[in-house]
C-alpha positions as CSV (number, residue, x, y, z in Angstrom):
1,X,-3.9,34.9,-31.3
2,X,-7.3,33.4,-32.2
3,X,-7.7,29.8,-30.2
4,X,-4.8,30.7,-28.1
5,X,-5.5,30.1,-24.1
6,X,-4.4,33.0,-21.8
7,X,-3.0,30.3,-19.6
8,X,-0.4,27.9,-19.8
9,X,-1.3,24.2,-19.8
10,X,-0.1,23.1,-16.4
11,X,-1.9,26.4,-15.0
12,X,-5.4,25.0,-16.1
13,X,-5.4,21.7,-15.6
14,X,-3.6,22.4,-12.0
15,X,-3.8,25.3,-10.6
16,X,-6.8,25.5,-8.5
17,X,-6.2,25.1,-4.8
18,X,-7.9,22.2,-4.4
19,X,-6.3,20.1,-7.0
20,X,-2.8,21.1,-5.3
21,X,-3.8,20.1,-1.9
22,X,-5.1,17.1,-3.6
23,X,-1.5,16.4,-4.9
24,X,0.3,17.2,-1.8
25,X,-1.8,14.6,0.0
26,X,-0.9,12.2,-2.5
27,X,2.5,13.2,-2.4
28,X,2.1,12.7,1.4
29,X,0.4,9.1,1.5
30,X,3.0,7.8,-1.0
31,X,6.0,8.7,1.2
32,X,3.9,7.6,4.3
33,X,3.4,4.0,2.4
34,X,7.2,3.6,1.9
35,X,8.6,4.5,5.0
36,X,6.1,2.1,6.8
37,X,6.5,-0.7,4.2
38,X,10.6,-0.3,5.3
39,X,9.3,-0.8,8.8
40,X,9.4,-4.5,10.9
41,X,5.6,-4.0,11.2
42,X,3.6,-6.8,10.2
43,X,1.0,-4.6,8.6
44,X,3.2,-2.4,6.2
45,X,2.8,-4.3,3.7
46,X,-1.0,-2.8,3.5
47,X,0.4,0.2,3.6
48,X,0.6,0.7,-0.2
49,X,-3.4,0.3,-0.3
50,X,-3.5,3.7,1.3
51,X,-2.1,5.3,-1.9
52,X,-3.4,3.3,-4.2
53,X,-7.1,3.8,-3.2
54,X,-6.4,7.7,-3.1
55,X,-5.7,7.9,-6.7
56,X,-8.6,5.6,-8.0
57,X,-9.5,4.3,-10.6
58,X,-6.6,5.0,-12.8
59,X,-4.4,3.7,-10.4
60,X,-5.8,0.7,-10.1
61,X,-5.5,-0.1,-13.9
62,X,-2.0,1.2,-14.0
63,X,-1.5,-1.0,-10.8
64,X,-1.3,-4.2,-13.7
65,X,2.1,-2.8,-14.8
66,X,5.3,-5.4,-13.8
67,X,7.9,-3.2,-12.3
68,X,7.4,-3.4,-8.3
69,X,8.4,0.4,-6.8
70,X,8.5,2.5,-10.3
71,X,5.2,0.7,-11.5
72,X,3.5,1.5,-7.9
73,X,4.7,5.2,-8.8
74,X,3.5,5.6,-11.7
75,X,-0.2,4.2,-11.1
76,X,0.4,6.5,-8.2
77,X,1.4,9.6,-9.9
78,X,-1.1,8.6,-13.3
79,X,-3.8,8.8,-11.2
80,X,-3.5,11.9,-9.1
81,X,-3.0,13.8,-12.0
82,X,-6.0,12.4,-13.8
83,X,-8.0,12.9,-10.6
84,X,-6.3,16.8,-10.2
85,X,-7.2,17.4,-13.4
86,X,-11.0,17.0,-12.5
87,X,-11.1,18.0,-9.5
88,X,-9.8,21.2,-11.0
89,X,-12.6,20.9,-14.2
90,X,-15.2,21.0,-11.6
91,X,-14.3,23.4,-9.0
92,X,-14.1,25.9,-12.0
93,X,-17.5,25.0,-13.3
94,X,-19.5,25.2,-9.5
95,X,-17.7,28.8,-9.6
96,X,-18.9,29.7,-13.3
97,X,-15.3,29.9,-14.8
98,X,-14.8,29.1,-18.9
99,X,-11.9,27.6,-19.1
């Protein structure tokens, strides 16, 4: 079929090894940030930052959602995906892929 990519969706915006390590890291911080916020530790609270900063900018805008835990999630999640997605665009680009 004319128009028709010879990859499915998720495949092109995600599957370049970078962009998955990218997401596992992510993946990583987030479950780091809640088991230390469930800690005694004075500091946990901060620990959400760690995230947060990793999937800038669009988590930071989502970040103005109400919801506590699913909102931070989400911000989360928005933003590695956003930031997966070019990381992807431009690792295929410096190797001289199309699409």
């Amino acid at each position: 079929m004319p128009g028709r990519p010879d990859r499915p969706l998720l495949r092109r915006l995600y599957g370049d090894a970078f962009a998955l390590g990218y997401l596992g890291v992510c993946a990583a911080l987030t479950v780091w940030a809640f088991a230390a916020s469930a800690g005694e530790n004075e500091d946990a609270s901060l620990a959400g930052v760690v995230p947060v900063l990793a999937t800038a900018p669009v988590s930071v805008a989502a970040l103005a959602l109400p919801g506590g835990r699913p909102a931070f999630v989400l911000a989360v999640a928005a933003g590695a995906l956003v930031n997966a997605t070019l990381i992807t665009w431009c690792s295929r680009r410096l190797r001289g892929e199309k699409h």
